[in-house]
N, C-alpha and C positions, 0 to 999 in steps of 0.2 A: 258195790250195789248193796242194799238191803239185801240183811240175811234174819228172818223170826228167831226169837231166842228159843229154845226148847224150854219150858217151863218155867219160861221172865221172873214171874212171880217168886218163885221157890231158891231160885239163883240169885248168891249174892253179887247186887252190883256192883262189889270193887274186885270182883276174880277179874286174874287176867284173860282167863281163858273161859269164854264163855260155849254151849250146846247148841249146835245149830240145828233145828228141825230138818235141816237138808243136807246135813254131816251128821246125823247120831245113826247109832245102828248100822247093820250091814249095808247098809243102801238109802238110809235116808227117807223120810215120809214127807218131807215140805213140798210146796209148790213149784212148778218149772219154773225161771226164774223170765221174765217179760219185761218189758220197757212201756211204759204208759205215758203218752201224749195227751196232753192240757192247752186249749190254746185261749187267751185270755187276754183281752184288750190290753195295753199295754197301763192306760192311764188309769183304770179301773182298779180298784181294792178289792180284794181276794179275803172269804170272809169264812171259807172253809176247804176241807177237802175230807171226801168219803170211801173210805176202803174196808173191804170185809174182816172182820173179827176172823179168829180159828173157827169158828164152828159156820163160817159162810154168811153170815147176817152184817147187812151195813154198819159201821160203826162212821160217824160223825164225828171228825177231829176237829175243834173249835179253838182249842187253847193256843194260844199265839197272834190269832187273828182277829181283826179284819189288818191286812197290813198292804203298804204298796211298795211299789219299785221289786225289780224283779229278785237284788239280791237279798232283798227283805223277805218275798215270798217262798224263797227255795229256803232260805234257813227257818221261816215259822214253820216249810212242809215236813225237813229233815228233825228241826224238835218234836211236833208234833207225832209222827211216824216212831221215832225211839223211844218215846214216852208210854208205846202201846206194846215194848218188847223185840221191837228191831235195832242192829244194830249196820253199820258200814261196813259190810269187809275187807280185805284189799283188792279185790278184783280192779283189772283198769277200768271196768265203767263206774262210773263214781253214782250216788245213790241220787241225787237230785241236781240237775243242770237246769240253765233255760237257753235259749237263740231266740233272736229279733226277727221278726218276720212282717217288714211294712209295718204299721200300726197295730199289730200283735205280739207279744212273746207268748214263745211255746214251752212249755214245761215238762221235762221229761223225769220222769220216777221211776228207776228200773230198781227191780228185787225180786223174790220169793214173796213177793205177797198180791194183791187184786186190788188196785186203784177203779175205783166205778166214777168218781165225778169229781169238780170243786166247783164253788159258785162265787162269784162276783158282783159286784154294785147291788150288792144284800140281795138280788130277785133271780139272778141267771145263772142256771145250772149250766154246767156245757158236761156232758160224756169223757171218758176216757176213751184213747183208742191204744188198743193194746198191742205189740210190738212183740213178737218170740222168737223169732229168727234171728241168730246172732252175725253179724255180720261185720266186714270192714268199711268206715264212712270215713268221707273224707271231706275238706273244704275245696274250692273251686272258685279262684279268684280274677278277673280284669277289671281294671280301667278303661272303660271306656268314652270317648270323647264325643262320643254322639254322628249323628249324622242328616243331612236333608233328605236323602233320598232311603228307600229302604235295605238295608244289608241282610245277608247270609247269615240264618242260627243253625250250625249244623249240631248234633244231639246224636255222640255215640257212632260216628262217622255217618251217617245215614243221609236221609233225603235234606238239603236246603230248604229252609223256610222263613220264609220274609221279615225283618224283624225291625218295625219302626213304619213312616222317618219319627225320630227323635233329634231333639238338640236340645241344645242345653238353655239356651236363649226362649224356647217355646214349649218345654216337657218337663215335668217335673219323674221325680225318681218313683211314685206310686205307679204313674204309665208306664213307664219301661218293665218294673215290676210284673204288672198285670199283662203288658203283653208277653213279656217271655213266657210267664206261666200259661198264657193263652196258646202255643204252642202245640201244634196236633203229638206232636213227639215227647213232648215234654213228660218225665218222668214221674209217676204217683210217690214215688220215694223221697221225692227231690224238693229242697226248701229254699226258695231265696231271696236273697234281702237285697234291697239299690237305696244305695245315698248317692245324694248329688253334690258335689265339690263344687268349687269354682274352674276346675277342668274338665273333671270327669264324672261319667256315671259309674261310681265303683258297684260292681257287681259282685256278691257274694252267694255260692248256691254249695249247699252241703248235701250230699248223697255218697251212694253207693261208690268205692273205691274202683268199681271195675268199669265207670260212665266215665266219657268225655263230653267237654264244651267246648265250643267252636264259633266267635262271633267276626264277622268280616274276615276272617283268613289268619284271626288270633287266636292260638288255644289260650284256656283257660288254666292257671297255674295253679299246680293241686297240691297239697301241703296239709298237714295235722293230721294225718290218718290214723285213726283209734278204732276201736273195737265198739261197736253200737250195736242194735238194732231194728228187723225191720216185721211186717207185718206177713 
């Protein structure tokens, strides 16, 4: 994650070893450290991102940008962001990721620092949403083949809820999408993506480590569990 440098400026930038505003002193003065959510058309140019200076005031990061594709955008965020005195530390949650989400990627910036906004196709701000609960998250995967008739989404063993009909012949992977998330149960934590193969609707939903999925009588196969977190 991003960690602020204690006085960037005054620190030469070839030490190995640099002053972390959240490691100097007994205890540390830096910010809690949070995870910030971006969500951001996929085909769309990303033209900035705004996060608070030390002393609380917006600062405008330009340099790098307008850039697309998403692993253009996480490396213009992560120069951008070190250029003002942050640096990576080792922590497993690494400083800037994205995931697909239907016709969006989300952009996650975790550190000690205040992500407030980035804008896209030069006119649209979007919010940050900030994240400080550190938690375990996991990926959540099936294939599935679709159906005529409507199937069973059970969410964490709980009540069954109708899910479809869908097929592969007559649905594309945004509907499937949109109704899973349409789901009374369906988790606020929870992100997930559907491609459509020539067999399957592959279902991808990343959340919380300690949530189950359940579609027709098939769990969902959980795998990559890292350290994130959540709101």
């Amino acid at each position: 994650m991003f960690r602020a440098i204690k006085n960037y400026n005054g620190q030469n930038a070839n030490n190995l070893v640099k002053d972390y505003e959240a490691t100097t002193g007994c205890c540390g003065d830096g910010n809690a450290a949070c995870q910030y959510d971006v969500t951001i058309p996929t085909a769309n140019a990303v033209n900035n991102i705004i996060i608070k200076d030390r002393e609380g005031n917006d600062l405008e990061l330009t340099s790098g940008f307008p850039v697309t594709g998403a692993a253009n955008v996480v490396a213009a965020i992560k120069a951008a962001i070190e250029a003002v005195g942050y640096e990576n530390d080792d922590d497993a949650v690494a400083s800037v990721t994205s995931e697909t989400s239907g016709s969006n990627t989300i952009y996650h910036i975790t550190g000690d620092l205040t992500v407030v906004s980035m804008k896209h196709n030069t006119s649209t701000t979007v919010a940050a949403t900030a994240k400080c609960t550190r938690i375990n998250r996991c990926t959540f995967f099936y294939a599935w083949g679709g159906n005529a008739s409507a199937v069973d989404f059970v969410i964490n063993g709980g009540t069954a809820e109708d899910l479809g009909p869908f097929t592969l012949a007559g649905s594309t992977a945004a509907q499937v999408q949109a109704g899973i998330e349409a789901l009374a149960d369906w988790p606020s934590t929870a992100i997930a993506n559907v491609v459509e193969t020539a067999t399957a609707f592959e279902i991808t939903i990343t959340d919380n480590a300690t949530n189950s999925f359940n579609i027709d009588d098939n769990a969902f196969v959980r795998s990559d569990c890292a350290p994130a977190y959540e709101a």
